[in-house]
C-alpha positions as CSV (number, residue, x, y, z in Angstrom):
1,X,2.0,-9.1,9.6
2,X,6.0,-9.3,10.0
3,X,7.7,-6.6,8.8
4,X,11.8,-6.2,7.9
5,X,13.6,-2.9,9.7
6,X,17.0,-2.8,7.9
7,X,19.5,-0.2,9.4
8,X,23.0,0.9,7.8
9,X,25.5,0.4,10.8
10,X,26.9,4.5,10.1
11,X,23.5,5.8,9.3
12,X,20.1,5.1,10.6
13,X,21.2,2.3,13.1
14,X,18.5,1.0,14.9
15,X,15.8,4.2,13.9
16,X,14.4,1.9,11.8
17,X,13.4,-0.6,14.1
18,X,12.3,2.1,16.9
19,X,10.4,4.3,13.7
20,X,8.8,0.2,12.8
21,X,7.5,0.1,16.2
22,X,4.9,3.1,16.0
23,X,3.2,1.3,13.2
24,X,3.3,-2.6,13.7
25,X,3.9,-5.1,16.8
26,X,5.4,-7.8,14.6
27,X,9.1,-6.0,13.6
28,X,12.4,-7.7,13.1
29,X,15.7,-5.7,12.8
30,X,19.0,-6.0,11.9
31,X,21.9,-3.6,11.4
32,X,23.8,-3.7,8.5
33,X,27.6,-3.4,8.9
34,X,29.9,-1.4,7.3
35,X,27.3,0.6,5.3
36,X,25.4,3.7,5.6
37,X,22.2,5.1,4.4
38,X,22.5,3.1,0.5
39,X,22.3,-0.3,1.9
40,X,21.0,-1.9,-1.2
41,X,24.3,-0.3,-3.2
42,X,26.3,-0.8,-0.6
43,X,26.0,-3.9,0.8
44,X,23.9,-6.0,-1.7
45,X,25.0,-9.6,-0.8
46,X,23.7,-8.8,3.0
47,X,20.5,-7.5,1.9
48,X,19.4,-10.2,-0.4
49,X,20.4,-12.9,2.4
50,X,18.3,-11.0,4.9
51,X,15.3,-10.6,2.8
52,X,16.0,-14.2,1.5
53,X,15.8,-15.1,5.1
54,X,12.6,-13.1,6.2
55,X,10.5,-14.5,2.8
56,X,12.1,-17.9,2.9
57,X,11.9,-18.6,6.8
């Protein structure tokens, strides 16, 4: 099953991805720039086109 790893670009980075990879083979990351650990609050318009990507595509 796929599974999104979303990382803020000043917080967690690419930990989510590398955490992701303990659990599950099929992981796709991004990092999210200029935000930190709130990535929903902070960056709203990237998160809903990644997700909108990952459920769409």
């Amino acid at each position: 099953m796929p599974v999104p790893a979303l990382g803020g670009e000043h917080s967690f980075g690419t930990a989510a991805l590398e955490s992701m990879k303990l659990l599950v083979t099929n992981v796709t990351c991004g990092i999210v720039p200029l935000s930190g650990h709130w990535i929903a609050e902070e960056r709203p318009d990237f998160l809903i086109e990644e997700l909108a990507k990952f459920f769409i595509e």
